[in-house]
MINU-747306 format. One record per residue (C-alpha): x, y, z; residue in one letter. Coordinates in steps of 0.1 Angstrom, whole numbers, padded with zeros to 4 digits, always signed. Layout:
REM residues N
XYZA...
This chain:
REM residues 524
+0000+0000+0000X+0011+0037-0005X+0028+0051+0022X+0038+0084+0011X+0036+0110+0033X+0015+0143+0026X+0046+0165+0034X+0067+0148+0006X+0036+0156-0018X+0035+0192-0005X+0070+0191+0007X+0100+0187+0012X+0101+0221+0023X+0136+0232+0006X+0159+0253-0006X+0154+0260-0047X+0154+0257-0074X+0149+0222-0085X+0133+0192-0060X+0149+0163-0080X+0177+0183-0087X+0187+0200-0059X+0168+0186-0023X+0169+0149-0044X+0203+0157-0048X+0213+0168-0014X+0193+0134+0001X+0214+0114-0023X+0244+0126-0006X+0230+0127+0031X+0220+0085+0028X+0255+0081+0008X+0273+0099+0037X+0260+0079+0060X+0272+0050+0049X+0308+0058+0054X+0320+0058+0096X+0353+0078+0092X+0358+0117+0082X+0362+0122+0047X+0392+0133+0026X+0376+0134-0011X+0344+0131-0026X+0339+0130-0060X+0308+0131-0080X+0297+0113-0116X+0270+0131-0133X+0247+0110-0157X+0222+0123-0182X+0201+0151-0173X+0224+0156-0136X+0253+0159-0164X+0236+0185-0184X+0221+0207-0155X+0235+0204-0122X+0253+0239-0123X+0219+0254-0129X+0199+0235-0108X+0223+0242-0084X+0228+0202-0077X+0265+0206-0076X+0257+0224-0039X+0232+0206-0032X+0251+0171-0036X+0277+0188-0016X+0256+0200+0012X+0242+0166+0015X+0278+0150+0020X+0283+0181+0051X+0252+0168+0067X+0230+0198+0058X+0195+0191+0052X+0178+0203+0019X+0161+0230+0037X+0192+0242+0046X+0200+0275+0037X+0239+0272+0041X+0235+0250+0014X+0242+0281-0009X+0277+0283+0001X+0286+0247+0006X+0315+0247-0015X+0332+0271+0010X+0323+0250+0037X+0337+0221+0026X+0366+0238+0019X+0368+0245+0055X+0360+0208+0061X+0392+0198+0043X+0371+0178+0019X+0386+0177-0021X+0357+0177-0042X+0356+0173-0081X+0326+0167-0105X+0327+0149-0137X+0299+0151-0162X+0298+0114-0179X+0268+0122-0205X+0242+0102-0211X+0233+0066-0209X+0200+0052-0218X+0201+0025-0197X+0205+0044-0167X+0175+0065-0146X+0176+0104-0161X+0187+0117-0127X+0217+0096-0118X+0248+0104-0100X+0276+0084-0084X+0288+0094-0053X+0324+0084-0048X+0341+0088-0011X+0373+0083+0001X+0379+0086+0039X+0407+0101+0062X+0418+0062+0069X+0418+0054+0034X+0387+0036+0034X+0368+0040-0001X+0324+0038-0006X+0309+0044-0041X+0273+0046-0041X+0252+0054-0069X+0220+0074-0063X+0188+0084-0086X+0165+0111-0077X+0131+0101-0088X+0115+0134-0089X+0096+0159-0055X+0129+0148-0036X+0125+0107-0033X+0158+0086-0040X+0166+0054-0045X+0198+0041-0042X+0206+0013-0071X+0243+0001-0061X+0269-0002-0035X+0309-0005-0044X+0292-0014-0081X+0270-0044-0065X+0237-0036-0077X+0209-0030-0045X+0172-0016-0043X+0172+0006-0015X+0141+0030-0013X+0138+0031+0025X+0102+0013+0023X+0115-0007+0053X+0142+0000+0079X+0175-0008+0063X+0203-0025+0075X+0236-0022+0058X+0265-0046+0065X+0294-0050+0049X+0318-0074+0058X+0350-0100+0041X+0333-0130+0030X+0336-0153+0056X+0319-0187+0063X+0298-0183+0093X+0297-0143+0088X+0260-0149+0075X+0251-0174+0102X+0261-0147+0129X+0237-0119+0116X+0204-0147+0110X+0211-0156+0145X+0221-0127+0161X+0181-0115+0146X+0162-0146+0159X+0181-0137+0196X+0164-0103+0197X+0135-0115+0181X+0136-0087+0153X+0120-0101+0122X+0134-0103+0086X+0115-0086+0062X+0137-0097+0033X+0180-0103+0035X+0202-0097+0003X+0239-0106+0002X+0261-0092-0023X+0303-0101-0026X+0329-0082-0048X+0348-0115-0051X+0347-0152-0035X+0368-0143-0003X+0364-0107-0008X+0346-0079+0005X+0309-0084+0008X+0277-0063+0016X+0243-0079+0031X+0213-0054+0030X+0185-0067+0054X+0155-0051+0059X+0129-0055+0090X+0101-0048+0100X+0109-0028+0131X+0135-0004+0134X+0169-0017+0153X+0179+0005+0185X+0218+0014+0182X+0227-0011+0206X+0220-0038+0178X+0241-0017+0159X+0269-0018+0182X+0265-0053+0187X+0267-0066+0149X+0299-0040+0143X+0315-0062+0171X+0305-0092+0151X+0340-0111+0137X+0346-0104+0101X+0321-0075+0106X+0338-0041+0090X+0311-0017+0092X+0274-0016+0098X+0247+0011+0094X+0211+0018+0094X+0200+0033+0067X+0177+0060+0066X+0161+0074+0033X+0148+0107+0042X+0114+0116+0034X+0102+0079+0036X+0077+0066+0062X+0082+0039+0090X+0052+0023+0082X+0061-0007+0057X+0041-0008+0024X+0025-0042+0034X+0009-0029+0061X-0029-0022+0062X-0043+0012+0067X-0079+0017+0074X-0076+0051+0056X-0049+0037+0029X-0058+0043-0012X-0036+0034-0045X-0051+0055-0071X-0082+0076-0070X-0107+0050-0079X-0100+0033-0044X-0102+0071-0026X-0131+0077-0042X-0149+0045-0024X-0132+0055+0007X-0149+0087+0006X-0186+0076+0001X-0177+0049+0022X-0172+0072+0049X-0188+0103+0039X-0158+0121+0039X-0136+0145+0017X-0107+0137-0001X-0090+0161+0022X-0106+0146+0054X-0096+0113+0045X-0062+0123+0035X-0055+0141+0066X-0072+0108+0085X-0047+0087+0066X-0017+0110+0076X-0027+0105+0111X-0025+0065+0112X+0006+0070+0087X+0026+0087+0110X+0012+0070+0147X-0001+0108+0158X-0035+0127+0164X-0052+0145+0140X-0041+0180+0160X-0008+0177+0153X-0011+0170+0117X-0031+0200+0112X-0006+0218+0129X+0020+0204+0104X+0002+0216+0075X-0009+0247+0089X+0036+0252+0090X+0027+0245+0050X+0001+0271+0046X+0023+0298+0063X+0057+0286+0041X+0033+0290+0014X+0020+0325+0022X+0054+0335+0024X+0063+0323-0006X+0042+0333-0026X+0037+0371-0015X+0075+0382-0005X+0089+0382-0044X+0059+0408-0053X+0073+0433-0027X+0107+0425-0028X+0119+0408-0059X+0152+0389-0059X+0179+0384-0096X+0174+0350-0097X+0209+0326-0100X+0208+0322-0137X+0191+0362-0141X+0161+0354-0160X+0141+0363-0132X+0141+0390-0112X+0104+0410-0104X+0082+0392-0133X+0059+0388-0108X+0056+0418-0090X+0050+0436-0124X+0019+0409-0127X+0008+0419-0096X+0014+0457-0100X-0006+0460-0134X-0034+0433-0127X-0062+0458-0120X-0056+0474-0154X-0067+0442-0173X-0087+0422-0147X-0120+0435-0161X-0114+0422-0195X-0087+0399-0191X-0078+0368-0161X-0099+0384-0135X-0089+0398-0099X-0087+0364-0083X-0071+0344-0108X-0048+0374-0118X-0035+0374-0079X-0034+0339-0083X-0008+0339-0114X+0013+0368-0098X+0018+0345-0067X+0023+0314-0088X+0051+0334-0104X+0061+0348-0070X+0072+0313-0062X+0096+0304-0087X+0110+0334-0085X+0121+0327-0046X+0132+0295-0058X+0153+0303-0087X+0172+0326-0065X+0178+0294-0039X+0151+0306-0014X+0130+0280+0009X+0099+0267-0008X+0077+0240-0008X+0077+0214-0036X+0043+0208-0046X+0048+0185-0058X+0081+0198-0075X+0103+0229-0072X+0097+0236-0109X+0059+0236-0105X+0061+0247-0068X+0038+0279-0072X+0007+0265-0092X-0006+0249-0056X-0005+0276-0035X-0008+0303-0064X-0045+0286-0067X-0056+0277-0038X-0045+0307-0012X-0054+0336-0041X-0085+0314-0045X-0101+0311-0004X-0086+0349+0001X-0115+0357-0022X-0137+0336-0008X-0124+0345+0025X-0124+0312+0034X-0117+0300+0070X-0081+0282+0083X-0099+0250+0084X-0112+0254+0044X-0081+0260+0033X-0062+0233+0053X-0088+0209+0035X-0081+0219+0000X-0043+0214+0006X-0049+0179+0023X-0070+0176-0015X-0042+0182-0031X-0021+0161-0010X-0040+0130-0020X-0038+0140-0053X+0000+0141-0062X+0007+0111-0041X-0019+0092-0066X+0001+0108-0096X+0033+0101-0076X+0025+0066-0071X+0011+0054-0104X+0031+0076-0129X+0055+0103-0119X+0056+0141-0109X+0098+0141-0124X+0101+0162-0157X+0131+0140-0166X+0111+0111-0163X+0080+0129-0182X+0084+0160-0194X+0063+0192-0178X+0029+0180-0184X+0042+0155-0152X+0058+0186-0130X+0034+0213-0142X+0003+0187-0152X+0005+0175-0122X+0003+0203-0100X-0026+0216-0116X-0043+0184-0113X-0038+0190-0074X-0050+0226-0073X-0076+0217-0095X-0094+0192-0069X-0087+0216-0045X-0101+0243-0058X-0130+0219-0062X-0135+0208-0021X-0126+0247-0011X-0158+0258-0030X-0176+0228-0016X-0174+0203-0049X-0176+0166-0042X-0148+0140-0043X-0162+0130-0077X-0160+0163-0087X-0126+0168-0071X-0118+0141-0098X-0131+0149-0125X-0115+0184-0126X-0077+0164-0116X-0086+0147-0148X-0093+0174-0170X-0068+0197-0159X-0041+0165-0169X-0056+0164-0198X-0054+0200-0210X-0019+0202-0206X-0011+0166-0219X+0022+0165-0240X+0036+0198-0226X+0077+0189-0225X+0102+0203-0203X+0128+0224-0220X+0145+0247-0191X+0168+0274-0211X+0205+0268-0201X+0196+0242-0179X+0177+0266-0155X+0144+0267-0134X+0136+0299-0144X+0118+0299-0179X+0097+0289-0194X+0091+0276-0157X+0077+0306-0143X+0051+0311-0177X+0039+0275-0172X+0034+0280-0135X+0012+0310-0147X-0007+0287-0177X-0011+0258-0142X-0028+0281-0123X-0048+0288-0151X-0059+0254-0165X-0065+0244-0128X-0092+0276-0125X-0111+0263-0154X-0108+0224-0147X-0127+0232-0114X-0152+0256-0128X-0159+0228-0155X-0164+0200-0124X-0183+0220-0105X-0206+0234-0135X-0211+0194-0137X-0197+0194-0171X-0175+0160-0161X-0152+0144-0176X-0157+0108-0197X-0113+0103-0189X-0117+0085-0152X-0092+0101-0129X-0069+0069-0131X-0070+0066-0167X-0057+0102-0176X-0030+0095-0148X-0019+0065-0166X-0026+0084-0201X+0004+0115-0191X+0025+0080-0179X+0024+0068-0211X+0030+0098-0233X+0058+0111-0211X+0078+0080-0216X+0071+0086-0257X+0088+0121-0253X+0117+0124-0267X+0146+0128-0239X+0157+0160-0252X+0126+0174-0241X+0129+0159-0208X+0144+0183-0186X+0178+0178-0205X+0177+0214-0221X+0192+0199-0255X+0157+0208-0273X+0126+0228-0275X+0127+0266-0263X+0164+0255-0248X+0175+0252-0283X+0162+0284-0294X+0190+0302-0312X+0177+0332-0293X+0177+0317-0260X+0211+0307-0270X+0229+0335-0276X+0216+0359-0246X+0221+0360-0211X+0185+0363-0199X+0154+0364-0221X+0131+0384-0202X
């Protein structure tokens, strides 16, 4: 079952500009890091498709460096890692190796070497909204997600080595969820992965580093990833929308209601203290998305720098015949967004960096107008929660996975349905405006210029909030949608694997290749 959390759907909350490629990056590094149990000397990076084409812009080169320091993506040092690595004595270098087909667009390998001349390679993907996986160890290949709590052993192959962990589990009376072991060569060094069910206290740790033949252990911990294992049973737990939609009239809930219910038994907690936790959402949010339009910021790569202030400044001229006051305020916070994230400001993914304003652009211009209560607009973001970790789960919210209409599309699916609840639509409703708002922005690729978050980012945000404006009105003027929810999810699945991969977030086509776009130094 789908245990994503709500806060990695709207979330992480991060430092810009990109969530695969800069807080996926800096995650990468932070589960890498921990991997290794002496003080580093050297780390050096290898950068595969689209991390080789974009890292400087995405800022992923500081962001895989923060990571290795132990700074969290919502770090704001992570700006000046470089320097503080320095400091830290650590040699870094990055090599761009290009692109291979047969490996995941955002893949890096992370290459340490300790004081003690101790040496881990670990090679990372960021699958898009900050999630990782890690897909080898020292080149042995491994599945690590974080689904369960991990256990990572390595250790000389030994006979009896094996015998010692299996028994040393069955003493404490830990269970086994599944064990993998892995050798370099027969007597050589080797690496078993076991994952449980529960997670092991650091005195089991201590006790299996004592093991003989034992040379390091650690528990692995994939941030962003729940303790509750995807086999386990959730009264409140849904895999795609046709399932939520049950739930709902099942219970005679609200998506949000039972997404916020579902976080609750997710995360062992009350329903208060989620609240409070996406009430910290709202108010990042709010700041986001109004600070830019009062005091602008040049963005890292200078594209942007008070786009949507001038929005917001000349919206009353052109409301009347034009967007509208609501939806005008709407597109100048959307823009707002992107802007603080392009100039490596703390955001909130939602579900990506790159289409971080579309969700809160929406839905906070939206219930200011309808000067909707706390607890209204709490509702429509738990909506959109449950949305994105549908699209999340059964296609994908990366643009180099599948192109904008999955980072863009995506998030105006989610503000769609929540537009839908906060103006008192049904869940069916909620769907069928997630649905149509997919479907008006099907195809759409991703092709940042020079690599960067900045445009045509900021437009499409703008065009997101839009189409998510009128896929609502549509639902709830009961126009529907004959596409089912589940089927227009799998339909953007299916298209953005037929898109090219230079139009995949790999700024080698589309707009990117523009001879205009090209040759200058900022196109606004």
């Amino acid at each position: 079952m789908m245990t994503t959390s709500a806060f990695e759907i709207l979330g992480p909350i991060m430092v810009g500009p990109s969530s695969s490629h800069t807080a996926g990056a800096a995650r990468l590094s932070l589960v890498a890091r921990s991997l290794m149990t002496t003080p580093l000397a050297s780390v050096h990076f290898v950068l595969h498709n689209s991390f080789s084409h974009t890292y400087q812009g995405h800022g992923s080169d500081r962001a895989l460096v923060a990571g290795i320091l132990g700074l969290m993506p919502d770090d704001t040092r992570m700006r000046n890692s470089f320097a503080l690595a320095k400091d830290a004595h650590i040699q870094l270098k990055f090599i761009e190796a290009g692109d291979d087909p047969g490996l995941h667009p955002n893949t890096v390998d992370i290459c340490m070497t300790g004081t003690d001349g101790s040496s881990l390679e670990v090679r990372g993907e960021s699958l898009g909204g900050g999630r990782v996986r890690l897909s080898s160890i020292n080149g042995v290949e491994v599945d690590l997600t974080g689904d369960y709590p991990t256990l990572f052993v390595g250790h000389w192959d030994r006979p009896g080595v094996l015998a010692s962990l299996t028994g040393f589990f069955a003493d404490s009376k830990a269970n086994i969820a599944t064990i993998r072991t892995y050798r370099t060569a027969k007597g050589g060094r080797a690496y078993t992965i076991i994952e449980t069910d529960e997670v092991l206290p650091e005195s089991s740790l201590n006790s299996i580093r004592s093991m003989n033949n034992v040379v390091e252990a650690a528990l692995v911990k994939v941030p962003g990833t729940s303790e509750v294992a995807p086999d386990a049973q959730l009264s409140y737990g849904f895999d795609n929308g046709a399932e939520l939609l049950t739930l709902c009239e099942k219970t005679n809930k609200s998506i949000g209601e039972v997404m916020a219910l579902r976080e609750a038994e997710l995360e062992r907690t009350d329903l208060a203290t989620q609240y409070k936790r996406m009430a910290h959402v709202a108010a990042v949010m709010e700041e986001e998305s109004t600070q830019p339009l009062t005091q602008p910021q040049l963005s890292l790569g200078g594209f942007l720098n008070g786009q949507a202030k001038a929005v917001a400044n000349h919206s009353s001229a052109y409301a009347s015949v034009l967007l509208g006051n609501t939806l005008s305020n709407a597109v100048a916070r959307a823009m707002a967004v992107l802007e603080r994230s392009a100039a490596m400001g703390v955001i909130v993914a939602a579900p990506t960096a790159g289409s971080a304003g579309v969700v809160p652009g929406a839905v906070l211009a939206s219930a200011e107008a309808k000067n909707a209560s706390q607890a209204e607009l709490l509702a429509a973001l738990w909506n959109s929660a449950a949305i994105g970790a549908i699209i999340s789960r059964n296609a994908t919210v990366a643009g180099a996975e599948g192109g904008c209409q999955a980072e863009v599309g995506a998030a105006a699916a989610m503000a769609a349905a929540a537009l839908v609840e906060l103006h008192g639509g049904t869940p069916k409703q909620a769907l069928e405006a997630a649905s149509i708002a997919i479907a008006n922005l099907l195809g759409l690729v991703c092709d940042p210029v020079r690599g960067l978050v900045e445009f045509p980012c900021q437009d499409r945000n703008a065009i997101g909030v839009s189409d998510a404006f009128s896929a609502a009105q549509l639902a709830l003027s009961n126009v529907g949608c004959p596409i089912p929810f589940d089927e227009a999810v799998s339909v953007m699945y299916s298209v953005g694997k037929a898109i090219p991969a230079s139009l995949r977030e790999t700024a080698l086509g589309g707009l990117a290749q523009a001879p205009s776009c090209l040759a200058c130094s900022g196109c606004n």
